[in-house]
N, C-alpha and C positions, 0 to 999 in steps of 0.2 A: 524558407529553408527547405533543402530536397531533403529525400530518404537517406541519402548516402551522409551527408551532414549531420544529420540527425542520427544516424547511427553510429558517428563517431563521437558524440555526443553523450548518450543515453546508454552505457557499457555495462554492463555486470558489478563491474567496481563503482560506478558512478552511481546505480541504484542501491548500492551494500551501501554506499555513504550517506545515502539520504537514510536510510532506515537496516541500520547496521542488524548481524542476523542476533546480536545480545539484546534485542530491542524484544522482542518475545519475552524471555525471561525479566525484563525489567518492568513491561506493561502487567504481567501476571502479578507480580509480588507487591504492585503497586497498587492490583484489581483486589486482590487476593493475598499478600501478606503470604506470599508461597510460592513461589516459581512453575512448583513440579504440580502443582492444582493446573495448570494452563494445559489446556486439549488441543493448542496444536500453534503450529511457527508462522509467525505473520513474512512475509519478505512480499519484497516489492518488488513488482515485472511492468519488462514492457508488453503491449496489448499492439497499439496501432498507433498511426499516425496517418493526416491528412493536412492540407493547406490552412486550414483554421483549427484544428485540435490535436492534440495530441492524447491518447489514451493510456494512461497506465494501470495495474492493479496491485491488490494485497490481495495475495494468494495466499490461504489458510488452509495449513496442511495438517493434518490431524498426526496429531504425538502418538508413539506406539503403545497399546496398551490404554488409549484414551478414546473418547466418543465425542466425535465433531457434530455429528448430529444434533446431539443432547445437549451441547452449549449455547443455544441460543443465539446464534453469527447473526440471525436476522436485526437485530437491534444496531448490533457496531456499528455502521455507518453513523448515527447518530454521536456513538461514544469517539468513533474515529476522530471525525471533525472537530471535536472540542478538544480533545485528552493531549496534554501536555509532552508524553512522553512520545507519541506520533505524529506531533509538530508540524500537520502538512501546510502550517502556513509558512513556517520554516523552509522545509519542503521547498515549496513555492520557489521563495526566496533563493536556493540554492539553484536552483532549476534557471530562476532567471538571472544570475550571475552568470552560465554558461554560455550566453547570450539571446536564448530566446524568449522574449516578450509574450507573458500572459496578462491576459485580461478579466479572467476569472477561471475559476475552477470550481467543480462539486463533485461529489460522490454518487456514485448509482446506487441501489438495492443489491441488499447480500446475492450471490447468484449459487445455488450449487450444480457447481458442474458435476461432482461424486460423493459417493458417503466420507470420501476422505479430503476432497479438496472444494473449500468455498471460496469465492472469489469477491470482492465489494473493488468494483470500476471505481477508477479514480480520469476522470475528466478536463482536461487543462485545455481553454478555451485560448487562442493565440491569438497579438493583436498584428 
């Protein structure tokens, strides 16, 4: 699949669907029994793409008046991949109804790119 395909693919609205922007406050109250305890909005981007992977992220945006720092992001990946309400095998699933064929996917390590934005790579391995 080229870039341009893949871009019409992979839209703004088609990431808002895999992990709508209410999914934040639902993974909080779920974490935490609180919405407004969550230190910042999970959504989901595109990263890159190349002939066997495709790259995406959860970009973690620190909430105003909260501390992304101080939450501990370095863990998630772990809770990502299990936790029901982030669903990336779901994910997955919808991603390959679009028509492109994966063969596996993983998560990278929390990355902080600032004190307000952490990023955990989401990896989609094409077959």
């Amino acid at each position: 699949m080229n870039q341009i395909d893949l871009e019409k693919i992979i839209t703004r609205d088609f990431l808002d669907g895999l992990l709508p922007p209410e999914k934040s406050d639902q993974f909080f109250e779920a974490l935490y029994g609180d919405a407004s305890e969550g230190a910042y909005d999970i959504r989901l981007e595109f990263v890159s793409a190349a002939s066997d992977q495709i790259v995406l992220a959860f970009n973690l945006t620190q909430r105003p008046d909260k501390c992304l720092v101080c939450s501990l992001t370095y863990g998630l990946p772990t809770v990502f991949q299990r936790h029901p309400l982030i669903d990336i095998k779901g994910m997955v699933g919808k991603i390959e109804e679009s028509g492109l064929k994966i063969s596996g996917w993983h998560l990278g390590k929390t990355e902080e790119n600032s004190s307000s934005l952490h990023v955990i790579p989401l990896y989609l391995d094409l077959s």
